[in-house]
C-alpha positions in Angstrom: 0.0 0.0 0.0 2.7 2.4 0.4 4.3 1.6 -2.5 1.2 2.4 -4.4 0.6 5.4 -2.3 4.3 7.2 -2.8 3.6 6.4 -6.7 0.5 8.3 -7.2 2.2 11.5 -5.0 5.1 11.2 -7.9 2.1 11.4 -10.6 0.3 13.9 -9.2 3.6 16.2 -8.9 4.7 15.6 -12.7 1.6 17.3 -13.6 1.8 20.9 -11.8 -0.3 23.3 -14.2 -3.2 20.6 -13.2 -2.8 21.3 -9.6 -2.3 25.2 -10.1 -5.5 24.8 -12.9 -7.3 23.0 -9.4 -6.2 25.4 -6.5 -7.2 28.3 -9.0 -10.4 26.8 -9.6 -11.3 27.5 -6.0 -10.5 31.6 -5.8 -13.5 33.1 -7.0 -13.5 35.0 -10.3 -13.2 38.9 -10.3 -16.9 39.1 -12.0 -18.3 36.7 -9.6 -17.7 40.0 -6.7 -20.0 41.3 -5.1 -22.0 43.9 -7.3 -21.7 47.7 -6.8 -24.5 49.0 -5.4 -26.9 51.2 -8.0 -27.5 54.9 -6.9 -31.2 54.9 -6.9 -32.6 57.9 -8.9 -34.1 60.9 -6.9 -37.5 60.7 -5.9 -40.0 62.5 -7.7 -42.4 65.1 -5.4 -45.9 63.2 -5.1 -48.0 65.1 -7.7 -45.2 65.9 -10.1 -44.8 63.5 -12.8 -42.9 65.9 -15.9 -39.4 64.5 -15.4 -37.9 67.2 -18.2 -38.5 69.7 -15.4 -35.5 67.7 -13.5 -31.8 69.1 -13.8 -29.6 66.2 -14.7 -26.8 65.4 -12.9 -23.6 67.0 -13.1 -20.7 65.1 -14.5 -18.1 65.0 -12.4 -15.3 64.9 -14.8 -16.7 68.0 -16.4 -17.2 69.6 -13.3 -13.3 68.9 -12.4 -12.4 70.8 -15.8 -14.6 73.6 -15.0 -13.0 74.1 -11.2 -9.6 73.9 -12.7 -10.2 76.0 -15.4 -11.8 79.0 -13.0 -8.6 79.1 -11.0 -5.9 79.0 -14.0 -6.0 82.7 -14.1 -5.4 83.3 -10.5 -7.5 82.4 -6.9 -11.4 83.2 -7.4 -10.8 86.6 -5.7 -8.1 87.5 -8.1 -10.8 86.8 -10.9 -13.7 88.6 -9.6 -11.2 91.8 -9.3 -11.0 91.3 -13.3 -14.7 91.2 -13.4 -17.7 92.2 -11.4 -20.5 90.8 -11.8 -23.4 93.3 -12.4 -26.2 93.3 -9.8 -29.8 92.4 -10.7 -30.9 95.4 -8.5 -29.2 98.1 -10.1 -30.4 100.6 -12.8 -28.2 99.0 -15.5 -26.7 95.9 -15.8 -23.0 97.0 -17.2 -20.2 97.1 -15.0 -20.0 99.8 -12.5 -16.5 100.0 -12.4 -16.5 100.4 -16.6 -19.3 102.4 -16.4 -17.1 104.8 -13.8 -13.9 104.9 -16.0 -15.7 106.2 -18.8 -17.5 109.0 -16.7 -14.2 109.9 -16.1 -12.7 109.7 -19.5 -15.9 112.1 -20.6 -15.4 114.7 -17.8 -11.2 115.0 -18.4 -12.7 115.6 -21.6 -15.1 117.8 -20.7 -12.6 120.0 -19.0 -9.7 120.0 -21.2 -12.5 121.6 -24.2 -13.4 123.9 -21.6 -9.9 124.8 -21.0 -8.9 125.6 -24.6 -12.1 127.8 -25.1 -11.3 130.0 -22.2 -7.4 130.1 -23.6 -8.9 130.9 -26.9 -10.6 134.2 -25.1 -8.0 134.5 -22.9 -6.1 135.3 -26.3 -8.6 137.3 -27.7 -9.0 139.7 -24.5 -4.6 140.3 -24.4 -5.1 141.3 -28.3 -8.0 143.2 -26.9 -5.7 144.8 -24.1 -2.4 145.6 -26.7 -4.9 147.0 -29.1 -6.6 149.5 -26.3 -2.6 150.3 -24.5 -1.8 151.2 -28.7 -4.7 153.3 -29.2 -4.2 155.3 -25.6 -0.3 156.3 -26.4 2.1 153.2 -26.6 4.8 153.0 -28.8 2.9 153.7 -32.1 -0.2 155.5 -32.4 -0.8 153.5 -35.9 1.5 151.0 -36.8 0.6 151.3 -40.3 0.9 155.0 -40.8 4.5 154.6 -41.8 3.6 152.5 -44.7 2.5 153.1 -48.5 -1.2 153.6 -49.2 -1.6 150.6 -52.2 -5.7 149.2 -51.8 -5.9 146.5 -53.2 -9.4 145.9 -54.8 -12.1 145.2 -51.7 -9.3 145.7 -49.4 -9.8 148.4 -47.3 -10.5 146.7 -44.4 -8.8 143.3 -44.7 -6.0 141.5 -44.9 -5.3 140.8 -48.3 -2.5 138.0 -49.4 -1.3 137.6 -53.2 0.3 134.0 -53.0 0.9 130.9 -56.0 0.6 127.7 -56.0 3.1 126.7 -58.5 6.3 124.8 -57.3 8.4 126.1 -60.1 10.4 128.3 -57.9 11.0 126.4 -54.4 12.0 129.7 -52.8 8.7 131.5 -54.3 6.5 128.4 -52.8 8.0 128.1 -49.8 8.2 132.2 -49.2 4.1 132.0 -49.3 3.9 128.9 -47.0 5.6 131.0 -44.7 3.5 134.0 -44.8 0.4 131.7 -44.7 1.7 129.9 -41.4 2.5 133.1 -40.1 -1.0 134.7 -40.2 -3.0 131.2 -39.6 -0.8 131.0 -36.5 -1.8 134.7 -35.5 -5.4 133.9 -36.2 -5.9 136.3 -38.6 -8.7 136.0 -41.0 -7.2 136.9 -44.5 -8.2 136.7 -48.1 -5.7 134.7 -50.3 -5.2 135.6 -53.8 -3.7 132.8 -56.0 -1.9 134.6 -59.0 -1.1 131.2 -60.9 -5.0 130.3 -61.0 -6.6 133.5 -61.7 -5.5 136.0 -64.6 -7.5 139.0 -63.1 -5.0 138.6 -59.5 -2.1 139.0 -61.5 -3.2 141.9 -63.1 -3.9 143.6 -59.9 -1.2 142.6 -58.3 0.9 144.3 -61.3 -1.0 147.5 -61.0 -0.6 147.8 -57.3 3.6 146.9 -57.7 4.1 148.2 -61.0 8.0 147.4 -61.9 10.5 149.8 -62.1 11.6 151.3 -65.3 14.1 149.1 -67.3 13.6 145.8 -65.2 12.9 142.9 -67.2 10.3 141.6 -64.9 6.4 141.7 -65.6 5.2 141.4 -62.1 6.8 141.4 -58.5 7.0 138.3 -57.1 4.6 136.7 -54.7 4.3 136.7 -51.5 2.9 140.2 -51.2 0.5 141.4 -48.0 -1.5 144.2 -47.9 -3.3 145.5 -44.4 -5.9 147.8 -44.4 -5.0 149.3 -47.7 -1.3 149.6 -47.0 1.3 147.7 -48.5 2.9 145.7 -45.9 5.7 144.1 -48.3 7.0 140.5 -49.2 8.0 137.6 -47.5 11.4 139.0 -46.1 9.2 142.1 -44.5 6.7 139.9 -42.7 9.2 137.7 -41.3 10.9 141.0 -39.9 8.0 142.9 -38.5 7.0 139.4 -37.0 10.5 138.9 -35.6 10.6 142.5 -34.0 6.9 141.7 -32.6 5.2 144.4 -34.7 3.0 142.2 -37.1 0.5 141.6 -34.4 -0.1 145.2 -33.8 -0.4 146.1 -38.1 -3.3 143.4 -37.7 -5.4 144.4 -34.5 -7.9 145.5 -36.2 -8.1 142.6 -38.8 -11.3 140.2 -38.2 -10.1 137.0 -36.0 -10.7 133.4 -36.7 -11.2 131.0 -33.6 -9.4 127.5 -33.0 -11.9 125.0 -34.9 -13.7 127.1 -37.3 -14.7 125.2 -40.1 -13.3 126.2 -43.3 -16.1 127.9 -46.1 -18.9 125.6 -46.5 -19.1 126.2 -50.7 -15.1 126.0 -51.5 -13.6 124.0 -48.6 -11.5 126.7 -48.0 -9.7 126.3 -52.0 -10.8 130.0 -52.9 -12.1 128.9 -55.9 -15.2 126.5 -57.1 -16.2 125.2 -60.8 -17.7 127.3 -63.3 -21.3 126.2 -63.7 -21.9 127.6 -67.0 -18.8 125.3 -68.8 -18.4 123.1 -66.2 -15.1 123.9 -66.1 -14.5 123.8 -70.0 -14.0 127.6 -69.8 -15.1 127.0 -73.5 -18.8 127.2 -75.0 -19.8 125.7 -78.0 -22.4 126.5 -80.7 -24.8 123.3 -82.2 -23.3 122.2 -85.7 -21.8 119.5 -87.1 -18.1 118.0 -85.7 -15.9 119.6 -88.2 -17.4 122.8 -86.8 -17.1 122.5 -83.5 -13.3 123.5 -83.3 -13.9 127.1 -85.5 -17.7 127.4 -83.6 -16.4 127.5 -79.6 -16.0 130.7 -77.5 -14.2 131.3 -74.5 -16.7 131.4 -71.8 -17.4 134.6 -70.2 -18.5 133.9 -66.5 -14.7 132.0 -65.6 -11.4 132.5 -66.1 -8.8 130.3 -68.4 -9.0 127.6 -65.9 -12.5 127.1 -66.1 -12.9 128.4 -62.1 -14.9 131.3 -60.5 -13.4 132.9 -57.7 -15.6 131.4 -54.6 -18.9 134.1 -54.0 -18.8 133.6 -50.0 -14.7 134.7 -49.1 -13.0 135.2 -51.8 
């Protein structure tokens, strides 16, 4: 019996994935657990039976996202300094601290306008002041008496600027940009005469400055400013009498123009507008056949040989 007893031990121990196969056998599998126990769905108020009214759970995993992503920028007080939620209660529903910034942007606003306005009088009431010490006794009596009586036509009381526009001669151009800047910067209210787009200003201009004998020129050259009737002189004059602080005083009786005036409402301030009888043609033509046309036109008689009318409100 032992014999046979020892020999079925051997057996049994050649064979050990059998034996692990049986001693597995009796651990229980991990599905065979216990089961997890169901949450049981929230009860439903007696007398309510519309389920869609119900909120639906809140996923926790996109809950987590939501919490993190709140506090990236900072804690939750940091973020509600950023932002302020607007309260149901008040009268608007905008931020209050927006809404005050911007009250504040309008009043600097406000204020700074208000500043320049009363500079702007401010300015007008010393002119007001140097014209009243010049009239009681100051230096001059009439700054203008020492100069020539040349009127210039419709200028007896205004300023009266002969200028061009044409860039031919750099020094000529830039001599009337600097008389211009010089009486835009003083305020003065002055009418410009272009002598390159109007015919008619040249001939004035040659009739008031007539040339000497035996100089080869046809007409003095532009800048030339006239005050009141008086011939104040050219570019190299002005600069002077502005450098010596006597300009001001040759134009305290000129008309001022305030910081912010628009500029004329019918030329946008180009002193001259478009012919309406050519349409800026400057020529007229009679009805006849196209081989006519050439020997049938006439120059029209309303403009001048640009086709342009000197502006009817400031010229």
């Amino acid at each position: 019996m032992r014999g046979l007893r020892s020999r079925i031990l051997r057996t049994l121990q050649s064979f050990p994935n059998t034996a692990a196969a049986q001693s597995n056998a009796l651990i229980p599998p991990p599905d065979a657990a216990a089961p997890e126990a169901v949450p049981e769905p929230a009860a439903v108020p007696d007398g309510d039976d519309d389920k869609e009214n119900l909120s639906p759970e809140a996923n926790p995993r996109k809950a987590k996202k939501m919490k993190v992503g709140s506090l990236e920028g900072g804690s939750l007080e940091e973020s509600g300094r950023r932002y302020r939620r607007p309260e149901l209660e008040s009268s608007s529903l905008f931020d209050p601290d927006l809404l005050a910034a911007f009250r504040g942007v309008v009043d600097a606003y406000a204020q700074a306008l208000d500043k320049t306005q009363r500079r702007d009088v401010d300015f007008d009431d010393a002119d007001d002041d140097i014209a009243a010490a010049l009239d009681a006794g100051g230096r001059d009596e009439d700054p203008l008496a020492g100069l020539e009586c040349r009127c210039p036509p419709g200028g007896e009381r205004a300023v009266v600027l002969y200028t061009t526009s044409l860039r031919g001669v750099r020094k000529t151009f830039e001599d009337c940009a600097t008389v211009r800047r010089l009486l835009d910067g003083l305020r003065v209210a002055f009418l410009e005469r272009d002598v390159s787009m109007h015919a008619p200003y040249r001939d004035e201009l040659r009739a008031l400055l007539p040339p000497p004998p035996g100089d080869g020129a046809s007409m003095p050259l532009p800048p030339r400013l006239f005050v009141d009737g008086r011939y104040v002189g050219g570019a190299d004059e002005v600069v002077a009498l502005h450098e010596r602080s006597r300009l001001r005083a040759m134009l305290r009786r000129a008309a001022r123009r305030r910081a912010g005036d628009a500029a004329c409402a019918v030329c946008g301030g180009a002193w001259f507008v478009v012919c309406g009888g050519c349409s800026g043609r400057h020529w007229l033509y009679d009805d006849g056949s196209a081989a006519a046309v050439a020997a049938s036109r006439v120059p029209c008689p309303g403009c001048n040989e640009n086709g342009l009318v000197p502006c009817p409100l400031c010229s």
